[in-house]
C-alpha positions as CSV (number, residue, x, y, z in Angstrom):
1,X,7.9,1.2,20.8
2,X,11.4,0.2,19.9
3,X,13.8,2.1,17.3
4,X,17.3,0.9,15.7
5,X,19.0,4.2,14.3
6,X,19.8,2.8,10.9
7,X,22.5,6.0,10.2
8,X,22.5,7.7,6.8
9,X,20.7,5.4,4.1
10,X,22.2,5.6,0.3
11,X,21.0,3.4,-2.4
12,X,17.8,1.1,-3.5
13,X,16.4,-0.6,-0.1
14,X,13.3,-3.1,0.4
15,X,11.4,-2.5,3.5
16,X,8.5,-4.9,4.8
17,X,6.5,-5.0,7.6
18,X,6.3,-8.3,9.8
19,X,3.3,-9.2,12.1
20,X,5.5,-10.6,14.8
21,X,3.9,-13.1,17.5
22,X,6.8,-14.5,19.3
23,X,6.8,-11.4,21.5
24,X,4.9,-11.0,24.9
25,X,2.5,-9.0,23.0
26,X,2.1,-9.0,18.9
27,X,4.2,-6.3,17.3
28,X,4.6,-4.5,13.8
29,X,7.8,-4.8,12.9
30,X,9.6,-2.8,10.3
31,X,12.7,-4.3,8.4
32,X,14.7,-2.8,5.9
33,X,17.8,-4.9,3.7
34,X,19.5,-3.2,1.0
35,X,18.0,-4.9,-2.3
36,X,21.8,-6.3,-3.6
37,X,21.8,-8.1,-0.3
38,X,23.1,-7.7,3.4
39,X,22.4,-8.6,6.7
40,X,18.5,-7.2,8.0
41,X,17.8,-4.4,9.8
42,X,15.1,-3.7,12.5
43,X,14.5,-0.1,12.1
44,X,11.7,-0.3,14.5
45,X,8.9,-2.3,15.9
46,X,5.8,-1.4,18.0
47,X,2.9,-3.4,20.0
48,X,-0.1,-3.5,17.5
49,X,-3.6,-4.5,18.9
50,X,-5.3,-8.2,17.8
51,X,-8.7,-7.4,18.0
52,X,-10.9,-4.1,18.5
53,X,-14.5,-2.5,17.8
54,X,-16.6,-4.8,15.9
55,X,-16.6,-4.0,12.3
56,X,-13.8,-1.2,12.4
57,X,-10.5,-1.9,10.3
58,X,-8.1,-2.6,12.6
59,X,-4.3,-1.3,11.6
60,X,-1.9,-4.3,12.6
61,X,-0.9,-4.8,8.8
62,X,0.7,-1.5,7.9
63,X,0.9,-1.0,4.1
64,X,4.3,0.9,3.5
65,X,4.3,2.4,0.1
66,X,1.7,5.1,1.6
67,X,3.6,5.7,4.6
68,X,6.9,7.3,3.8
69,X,7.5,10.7,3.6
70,X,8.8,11.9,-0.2
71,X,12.5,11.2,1.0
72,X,12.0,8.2,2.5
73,X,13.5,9.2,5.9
74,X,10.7,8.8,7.9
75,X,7.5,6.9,8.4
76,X,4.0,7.8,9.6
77,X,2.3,5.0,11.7
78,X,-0.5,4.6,13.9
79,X,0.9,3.3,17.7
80,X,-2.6,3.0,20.0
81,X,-4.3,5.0,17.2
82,X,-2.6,7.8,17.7
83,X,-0.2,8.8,14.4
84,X,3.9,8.7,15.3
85,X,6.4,9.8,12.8
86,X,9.4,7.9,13.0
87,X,12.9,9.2,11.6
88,X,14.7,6.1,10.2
89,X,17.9,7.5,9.9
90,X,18.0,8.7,13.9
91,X,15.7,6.5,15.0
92,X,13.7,9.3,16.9
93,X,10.2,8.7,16.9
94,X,7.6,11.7,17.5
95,X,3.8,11.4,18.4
96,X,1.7,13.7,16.2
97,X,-0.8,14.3,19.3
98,X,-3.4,13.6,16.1
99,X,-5.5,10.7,16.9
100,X,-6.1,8.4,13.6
101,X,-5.4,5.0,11.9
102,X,-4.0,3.7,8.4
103,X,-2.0,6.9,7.5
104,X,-0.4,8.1,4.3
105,X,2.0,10.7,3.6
106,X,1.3,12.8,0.8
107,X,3.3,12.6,-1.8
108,X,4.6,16.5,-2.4
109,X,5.2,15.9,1.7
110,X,3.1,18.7,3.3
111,X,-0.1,16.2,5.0
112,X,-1.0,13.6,6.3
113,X,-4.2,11.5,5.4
114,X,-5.9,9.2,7.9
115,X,-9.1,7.4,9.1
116,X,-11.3,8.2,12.6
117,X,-13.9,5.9,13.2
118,X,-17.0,7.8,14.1
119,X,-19.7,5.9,16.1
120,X,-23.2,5.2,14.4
121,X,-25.8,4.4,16.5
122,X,-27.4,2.6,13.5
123,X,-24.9,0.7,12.6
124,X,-22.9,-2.6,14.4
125,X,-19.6,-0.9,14.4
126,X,-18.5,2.9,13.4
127,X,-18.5,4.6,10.5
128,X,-14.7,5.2,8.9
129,X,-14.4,8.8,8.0
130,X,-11.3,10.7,6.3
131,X,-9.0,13.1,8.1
132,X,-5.9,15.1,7.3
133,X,-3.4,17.0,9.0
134,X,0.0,18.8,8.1
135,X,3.1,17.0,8.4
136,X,4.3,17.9,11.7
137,X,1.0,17.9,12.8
138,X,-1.8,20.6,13.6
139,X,-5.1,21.3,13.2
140,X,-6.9,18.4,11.9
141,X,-9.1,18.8,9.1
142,X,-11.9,16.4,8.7
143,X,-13.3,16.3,5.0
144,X,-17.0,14.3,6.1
145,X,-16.3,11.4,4.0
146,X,-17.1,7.9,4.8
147,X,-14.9,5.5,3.0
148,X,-14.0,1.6,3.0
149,X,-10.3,2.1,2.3
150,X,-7.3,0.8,4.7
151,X,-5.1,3.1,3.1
152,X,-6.0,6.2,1.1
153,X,-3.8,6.9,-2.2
154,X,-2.7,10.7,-3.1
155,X,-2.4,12.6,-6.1
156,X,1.2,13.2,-6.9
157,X,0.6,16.7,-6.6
158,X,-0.6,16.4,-2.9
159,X,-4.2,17.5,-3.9
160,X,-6.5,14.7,-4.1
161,X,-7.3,11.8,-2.6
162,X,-9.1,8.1,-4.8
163,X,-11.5,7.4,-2.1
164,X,-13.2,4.1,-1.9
165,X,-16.4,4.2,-1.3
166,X,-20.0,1.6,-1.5
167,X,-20.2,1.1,-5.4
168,X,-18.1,3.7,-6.2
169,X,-14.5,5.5,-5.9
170,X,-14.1,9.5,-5.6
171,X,-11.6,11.8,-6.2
172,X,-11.3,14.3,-3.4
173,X,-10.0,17.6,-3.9
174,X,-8.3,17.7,0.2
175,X,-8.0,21.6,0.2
176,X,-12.2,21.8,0.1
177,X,-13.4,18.5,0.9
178,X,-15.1,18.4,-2.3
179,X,-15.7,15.3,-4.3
180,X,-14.8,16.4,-7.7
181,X,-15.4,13.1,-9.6
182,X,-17.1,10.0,-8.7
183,X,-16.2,6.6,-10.8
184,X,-19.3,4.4,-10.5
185,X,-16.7,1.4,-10.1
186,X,-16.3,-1.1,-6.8
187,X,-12.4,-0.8,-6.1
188,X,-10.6,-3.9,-5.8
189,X,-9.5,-5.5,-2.2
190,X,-7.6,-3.4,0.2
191,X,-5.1,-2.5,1.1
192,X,-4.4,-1.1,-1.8
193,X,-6.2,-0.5,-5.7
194,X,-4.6,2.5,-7.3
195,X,-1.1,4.2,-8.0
196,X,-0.7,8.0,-9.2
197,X,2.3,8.7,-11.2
198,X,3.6,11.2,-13.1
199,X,2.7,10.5,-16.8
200,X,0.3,9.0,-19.2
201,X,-1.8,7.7,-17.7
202,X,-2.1,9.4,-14.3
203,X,-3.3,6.6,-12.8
204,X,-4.3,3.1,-12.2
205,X,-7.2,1.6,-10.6
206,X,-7.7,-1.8,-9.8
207,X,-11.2,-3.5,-10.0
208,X,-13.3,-5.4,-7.8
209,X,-15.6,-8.8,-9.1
210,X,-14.1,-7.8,-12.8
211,X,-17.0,-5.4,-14.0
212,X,-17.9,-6.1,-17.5
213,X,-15.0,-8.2,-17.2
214,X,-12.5,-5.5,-16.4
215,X,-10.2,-6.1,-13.8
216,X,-7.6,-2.9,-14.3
217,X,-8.9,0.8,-15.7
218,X,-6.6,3.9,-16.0
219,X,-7.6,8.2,-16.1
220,X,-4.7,10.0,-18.3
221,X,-5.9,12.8,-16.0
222,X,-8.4,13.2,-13.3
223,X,-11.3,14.3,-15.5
224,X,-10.2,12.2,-18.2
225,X,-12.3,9.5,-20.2
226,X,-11.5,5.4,-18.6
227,X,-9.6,3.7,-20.6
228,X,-9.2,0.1,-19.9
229,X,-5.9,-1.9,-19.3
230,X,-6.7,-5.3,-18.2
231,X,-10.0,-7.2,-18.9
232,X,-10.2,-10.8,-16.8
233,X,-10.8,-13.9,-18.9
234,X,-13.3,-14.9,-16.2
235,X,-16.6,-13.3,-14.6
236,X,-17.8,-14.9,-10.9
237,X,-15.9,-17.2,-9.2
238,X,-13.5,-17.3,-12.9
239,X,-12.6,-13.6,-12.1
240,X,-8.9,-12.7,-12.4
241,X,-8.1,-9.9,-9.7
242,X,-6.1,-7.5,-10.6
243,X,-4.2,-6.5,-7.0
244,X,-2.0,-3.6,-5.5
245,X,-0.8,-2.0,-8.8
246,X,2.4,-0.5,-9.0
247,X,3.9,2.1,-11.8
248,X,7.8,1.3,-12.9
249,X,9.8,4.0,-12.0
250,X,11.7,3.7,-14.7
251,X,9.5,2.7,-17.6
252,X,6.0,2.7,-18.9
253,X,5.0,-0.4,-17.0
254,X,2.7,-1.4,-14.7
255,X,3.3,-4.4,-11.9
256,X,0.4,-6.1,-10.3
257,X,-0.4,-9.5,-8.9
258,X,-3.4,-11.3,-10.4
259,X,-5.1,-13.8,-8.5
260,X,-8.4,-15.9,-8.8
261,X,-11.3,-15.2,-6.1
262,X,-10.9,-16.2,-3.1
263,X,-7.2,-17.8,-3.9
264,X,-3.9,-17.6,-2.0
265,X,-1.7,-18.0,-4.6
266,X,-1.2,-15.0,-7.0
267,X,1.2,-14.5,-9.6
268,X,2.9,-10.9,-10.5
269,X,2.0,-9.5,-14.1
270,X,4.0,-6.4,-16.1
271,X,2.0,-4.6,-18.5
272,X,3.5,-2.7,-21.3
273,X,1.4,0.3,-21.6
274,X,2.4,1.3,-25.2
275,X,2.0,-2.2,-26.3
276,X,-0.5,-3.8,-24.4
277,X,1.2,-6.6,-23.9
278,X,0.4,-8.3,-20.3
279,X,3.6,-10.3,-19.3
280,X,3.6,-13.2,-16.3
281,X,6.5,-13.0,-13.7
282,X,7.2,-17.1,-13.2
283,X,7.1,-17.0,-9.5
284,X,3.7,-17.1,-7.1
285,X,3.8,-13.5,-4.8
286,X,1.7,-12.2,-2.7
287,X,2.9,-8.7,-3.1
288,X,5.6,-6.9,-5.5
289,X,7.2,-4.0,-5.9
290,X,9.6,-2.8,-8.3
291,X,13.5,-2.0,-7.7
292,X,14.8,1.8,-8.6
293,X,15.7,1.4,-12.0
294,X,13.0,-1.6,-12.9
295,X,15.2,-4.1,-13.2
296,X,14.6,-6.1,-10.6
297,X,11.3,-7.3,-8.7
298,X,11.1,-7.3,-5.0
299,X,8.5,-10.2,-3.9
300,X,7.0,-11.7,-0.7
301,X,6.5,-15.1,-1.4
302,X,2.8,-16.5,-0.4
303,X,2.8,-18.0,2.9
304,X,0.4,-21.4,2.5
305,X,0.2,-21.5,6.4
306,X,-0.4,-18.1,7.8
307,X,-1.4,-16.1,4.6
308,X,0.3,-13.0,3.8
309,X,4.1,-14.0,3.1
310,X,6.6,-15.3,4.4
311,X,10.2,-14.2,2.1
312,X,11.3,-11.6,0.6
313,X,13.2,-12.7,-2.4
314,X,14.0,-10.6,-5.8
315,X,13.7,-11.4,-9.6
316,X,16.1,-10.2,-11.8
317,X,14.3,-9.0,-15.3
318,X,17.8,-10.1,-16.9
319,X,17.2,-14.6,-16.2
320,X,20.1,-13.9,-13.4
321,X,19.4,-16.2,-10.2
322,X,17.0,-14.9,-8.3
323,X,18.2,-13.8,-4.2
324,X,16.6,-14.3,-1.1
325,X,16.5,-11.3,1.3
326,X,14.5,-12.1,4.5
327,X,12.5,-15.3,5.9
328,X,10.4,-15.2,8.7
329,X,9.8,-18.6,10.6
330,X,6.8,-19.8,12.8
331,X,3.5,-17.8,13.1
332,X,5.2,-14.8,12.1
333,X,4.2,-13.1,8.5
334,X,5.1,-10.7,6.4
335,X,2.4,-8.2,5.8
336,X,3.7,-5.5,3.2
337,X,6.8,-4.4,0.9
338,X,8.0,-1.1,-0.1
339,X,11.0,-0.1,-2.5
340,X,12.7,2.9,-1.4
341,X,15.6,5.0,-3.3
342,X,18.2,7.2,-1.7
């Protein structure tokens, strides 16, 4: 892999990751661009594979949110399915010696969540099963669960894990392995359905197919009753998806793209928890994230020729021009977007 010491970070940053094809081999690569503006920065890029076992998730598409550690100075990826930490700011990257895929760094910083693929002679591929392991690595602990997930989502608290699962989601207490609540739900499209914060509600969960015609539910705590934020005006092919959810970090609001089955084109939506009221952002995204205070909305534009995206641009809340921060060209695609705060 390849590393750019980026020296010591201050202030709001947007990080996505690019699939990158004009290499001799396809590569992840990780960008970072302060979100007033400023020249790009590769902080690092490695060779991700194109293909693999049959019916086993593949990790070319890393989805960043999950992956940095509480500080946002380092990253946990997967390199040859084996789990790297890379420190931004030095541009020193470590291998775990923990072999895994998809990982996600707890968010009180002491473990690491991952998936193994176990083989199942009944089965065309391998099952996906759920893994953990301290920060700077360890002892693996394996908690027996098979899941459907790309990307798992802790508790802020570092002490569960939303699992998705066939028909249903479960909440994981890591320390025992235990599934201490099971939602009889199908979580919406990966990589991402759910985001813990600190608050009321805890959480927010993202639904697939809009069941009885819900398309977003919340828990106020992890034992708590569902209360419902979003229904979808639509059942079937009519169904609203509700996608990659996002808490403001600076208000009682909740960002997430809504998008009709099986479509391309999305459009970010800020709900107002206390009022219910369910605002449209006036720009097509296919992922969005929100800036340090919540002023601002960090997008990736919806690429109509690749998929994924294909610029990162940002929406003042304010009616200021919006900014573009990053364009990719070719085949290339941007895969993911993060907002980090120094």
């Amino acid at each position: 892999m390849r590393t750019n010491p980026m020296g010591l970070l201050s202030g709001n940053w947007i990080f996505a990751a690019k699939q990158a094809f004009d290499q001799p081999q396809p590569e992840a690569q990780i960008w970072a661009v302060p979100i007033a503006g400023g020249t790009p920065k590769l902080a690092f890029a490695y060779v991700v594979p194109g293909g693999g076992i049959p019916e086993a998730p593949i990790d070319n598409a890393p989805y960043l949110r999950r992956q940095f550690s509480p500080d946002g100075r380092r990253m946990v990826i997967a390199v040859n399915g084996q789990l790297v930490v890379v420190d931004l700011e030095s541009g020193a990257a470590r291998a775990l010696g923990v072999k895994g895929t998809f990982p996600s760094w707890s968010r009180d910083g002491s473990r690491l969540a991952f998936l193994l693929t176990v083989p199942n002679p009944n089965a065309i591929g391998p099952d996906v099963s759920i893994a953990t392991v301290a920060a700077d690595g360890g002892a693996v602990h394996q908690l027996g669960l098979l899941t459907q997930a790309e990307s798992l989502e802790w508790s802020v608290d570092g002490m569960n894990l939303l699992v998705p699962q066939q028909g249903r989601v479960s909440i994981v207490d890591v320390a025992s392995g235990a599934v201490i609540r099971t939602i009889d739900v199908q979580s919406g499209p990966a990589p991402s359905f759910a985001h813990f914060r600190r608050g009321t509600p805890a959480v927010a969960l993202a639904l697939f197919g809009c069941v009885a015609s819900r398309s977003l539910i919340s828990l106020d705590a992890i034992s708590a009753p569902i209360r419902t934020l979003v229904t979808s005006p639509g059942t079937g092919e009519q169904c609203l998806l509700a996608l990659d959810p996002r808490w403001n970090p600076a208000a009682d609001e909740l960002l997430y793209v809504a998008a009709p089955m099986n479509a391309l084109c999305c459009r970010p939506h800020v709900l107002d928890i206390a009022s219910g009221k369910d605002a449209v952002i006036p720009v097509e995204a296919y992922q969005a994230t929100w800036s340090a205070d919540g002023s601002e909305i960090a997008y990736l534009t919806p690429s109509r020729a690749v998929g994924y995206g294909s610029t990162i641009r940002v929406w003042p809340r304010d009616g200021r021009n919006e900014r573009v921060l990053l364009v990719v060209t070719g085949y290339d695609r941007l895969v993911s977007i993060a907002s980090v705060a120094y």
